[in-house]
N, C-alpha and C positions, 0 to 999 in steps of 0.2 A: 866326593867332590862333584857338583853340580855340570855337567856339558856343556861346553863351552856353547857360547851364541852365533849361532854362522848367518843367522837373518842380516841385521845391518853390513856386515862383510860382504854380502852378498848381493844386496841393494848398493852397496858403494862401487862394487865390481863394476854392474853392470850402466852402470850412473857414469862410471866413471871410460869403460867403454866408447859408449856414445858419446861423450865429452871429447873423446879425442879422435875416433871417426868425423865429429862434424869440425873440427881444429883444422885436420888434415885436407876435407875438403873447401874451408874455408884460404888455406895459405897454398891450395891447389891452382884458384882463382885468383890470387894475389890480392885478395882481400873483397873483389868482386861480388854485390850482391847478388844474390841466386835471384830466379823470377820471383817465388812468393814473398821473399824481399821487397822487390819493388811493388808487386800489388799492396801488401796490406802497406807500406809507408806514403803510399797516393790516397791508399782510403783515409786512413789518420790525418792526412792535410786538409781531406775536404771536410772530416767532419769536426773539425773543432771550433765550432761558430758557440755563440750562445754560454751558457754558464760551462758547458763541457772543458773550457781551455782551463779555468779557474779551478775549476775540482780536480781536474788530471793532475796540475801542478801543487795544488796542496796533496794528493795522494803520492806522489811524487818526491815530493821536499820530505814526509815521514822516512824514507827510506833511506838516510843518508845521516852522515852528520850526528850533532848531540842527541837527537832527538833516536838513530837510531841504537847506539851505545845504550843511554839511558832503560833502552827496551830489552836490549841484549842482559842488561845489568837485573831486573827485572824476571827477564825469563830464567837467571843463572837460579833468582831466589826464590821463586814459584815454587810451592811444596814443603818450606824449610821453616822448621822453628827455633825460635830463639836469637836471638840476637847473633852471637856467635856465628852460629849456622847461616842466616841470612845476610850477614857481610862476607863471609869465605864464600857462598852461591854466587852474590852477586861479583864479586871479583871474577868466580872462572867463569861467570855468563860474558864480562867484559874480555877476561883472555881469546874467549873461545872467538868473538868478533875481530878482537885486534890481530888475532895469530889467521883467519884467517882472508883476515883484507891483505896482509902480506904477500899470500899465497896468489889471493887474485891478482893482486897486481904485478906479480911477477910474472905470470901466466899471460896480464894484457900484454906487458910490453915485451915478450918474447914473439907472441903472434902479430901484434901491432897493426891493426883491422884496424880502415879509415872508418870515420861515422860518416852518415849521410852529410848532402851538399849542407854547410851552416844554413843558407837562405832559407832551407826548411826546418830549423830548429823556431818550435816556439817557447823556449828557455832556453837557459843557459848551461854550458857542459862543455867537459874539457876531456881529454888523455883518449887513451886507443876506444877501441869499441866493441871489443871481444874478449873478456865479456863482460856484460852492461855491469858496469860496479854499483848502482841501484838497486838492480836487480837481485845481484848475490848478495850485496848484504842484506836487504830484508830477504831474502830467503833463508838466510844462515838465521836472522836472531828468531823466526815464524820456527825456523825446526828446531832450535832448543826450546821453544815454546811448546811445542808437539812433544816432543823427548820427553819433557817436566810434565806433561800432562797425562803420558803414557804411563810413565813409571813411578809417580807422585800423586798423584788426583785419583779420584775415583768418582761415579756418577755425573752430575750433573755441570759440575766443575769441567770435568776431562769433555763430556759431549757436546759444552759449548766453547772452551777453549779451541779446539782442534781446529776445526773451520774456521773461527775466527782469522786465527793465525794462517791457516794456510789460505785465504782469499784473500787478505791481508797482500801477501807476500802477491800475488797474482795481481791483484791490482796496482802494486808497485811497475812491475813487469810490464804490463800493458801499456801505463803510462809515457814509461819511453819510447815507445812505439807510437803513442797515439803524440806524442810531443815533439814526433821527428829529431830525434838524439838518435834512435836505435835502429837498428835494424833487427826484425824480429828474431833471428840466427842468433845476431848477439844475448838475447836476450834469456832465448831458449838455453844456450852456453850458460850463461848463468846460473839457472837453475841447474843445472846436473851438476855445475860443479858445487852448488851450495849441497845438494844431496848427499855428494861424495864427502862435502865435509863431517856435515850435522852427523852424517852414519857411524864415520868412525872417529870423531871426536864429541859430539855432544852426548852420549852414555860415560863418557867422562866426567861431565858438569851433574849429569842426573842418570848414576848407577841403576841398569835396570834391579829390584827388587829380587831377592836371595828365596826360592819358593821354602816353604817350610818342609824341614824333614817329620816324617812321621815318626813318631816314639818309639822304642821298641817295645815288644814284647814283652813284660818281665815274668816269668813263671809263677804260681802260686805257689804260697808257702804250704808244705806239707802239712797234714790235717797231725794231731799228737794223736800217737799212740801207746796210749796209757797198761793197756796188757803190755807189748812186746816190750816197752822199756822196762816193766816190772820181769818180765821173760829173760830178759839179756843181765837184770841186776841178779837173778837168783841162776846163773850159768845155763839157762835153757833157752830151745828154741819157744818163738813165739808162739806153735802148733803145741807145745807143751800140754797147756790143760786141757787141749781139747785129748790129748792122745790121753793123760788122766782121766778124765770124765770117762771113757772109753774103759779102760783099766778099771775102772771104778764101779761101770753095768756090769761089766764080766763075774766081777768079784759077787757084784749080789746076785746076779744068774745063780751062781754055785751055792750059796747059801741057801736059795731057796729051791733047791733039788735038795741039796742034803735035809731039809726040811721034809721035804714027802721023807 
């Protein structure tokens, strides 16, 4: 049997750690933004002139909603052949999003973290703000994108997937910061708890790969032995003739003495 995987266990440990260190200091504050809260949510308001407001919100709008299901659904089936196989992928790519927007939301609305003043939202958003639900979910559907690329893809496929998906998911994240919805806090939340999921549920959707056993050994078959088997049919050992042959100089020794 194969050793068990303690890598993602161990990534979700500590993912999941800091997830509840920054929870504990966040409901410590009463939901209070910390300083580098409020710096980078002044920088985001000054800089969104120009095409910057338009593209943050279409980067934005991908992170939610059918759009990001559809990708979740998508990453279930990344790797997968045949029909069969890529409607059961994409179902547990959809479980894996729905089971864990649950999760999140249970998590906001136990901490219940106000978002910044509305005045400074340039879109629209609703429920708590810890942690950005944008956020986690395009980080959950990017890391079954990663998982499927890890354990399904090889080459060229896997080296440009990866990144994709994970700037992806970063640029989702930014957005609500740069769109005044978030608070960076919340945002960072998100991500570790999407870590904590993708680690120990998305090797579910996309089984890491069973390494191959080497073969064993098999012995070579004994070479035939054509004397000893004749040796063992006539009740002798296999040394038999040679011990005749032997028996057989002695004999002519004596003949040719008695000869002189």
């Amino acid at each position: 049997m194969a050793p068990p995987r303690r890598g993602p266990a161990a990534v979700a440990a500590v993912a999941a750690v800091l997830f509840c260190a920054l929870a504990v200091a966040v409901t410590a504050r009463h939901g209070a933004p910390f300083p580098l809260d409020g710096s980078l949510h002044r920088w985001g308001a000054r800089h969104r002139g120009g095409p910057w407001r338009g593209l943050s919100i279409a980067v934005t709008s991908s992170g939610t909603g059918i759009t990001a299901y559809a990708l979740a659904a998508l990453g279930g089936a990344v790797g997968r052949r045949g029909r069969r196989a890529l409607l059961v992928g994409a179902v547990a790519g959809l479980a894996h999003l729905a089971a864990g927007q649950l999760l999140r939301t249970a998590v906001a609305l136990s901490i219940d973290r106000a978002r910044p003043p509305a005045a400074d939202w340039a879109w629209h958003a609703s429920g708590p703000a810890l942690p950005s639900g944008h956020t986690t979910t395009s980080a959950m559907v990017a890391g079954l994108f990663v998982v499927a690329a890890l354990h399904r893809l090889r080459g060229r496929a896997r080296a440009a997937l990866i990144p994709v998906a994970v700037l992806w998911a970063f640029a989702v994240g930014a957005t609500r910061v740069h769109l005044g919805m978030h608070w960076p806090t919340d945002v960072l939340a998100g991500w570790l708890l999407a870590v904590v999921w993708v680690a120990l549920v998305a090797p579910l959707v996309h089984p890491a790969p069973v390494p191959d056993r080497a073969a064993p050994i098999k012995p070579e078959p004994a070479q035939p032995d054509p004397v000893g088997r004749v040796s063992r049919a006539l009740g002798r050992s296999p040394a038999a003739p040679a011990q005749l042959q032997r028996h057989g100089d002695h004999g002519q020794d004596h003949d040719d003495g008695d000869g002189r």
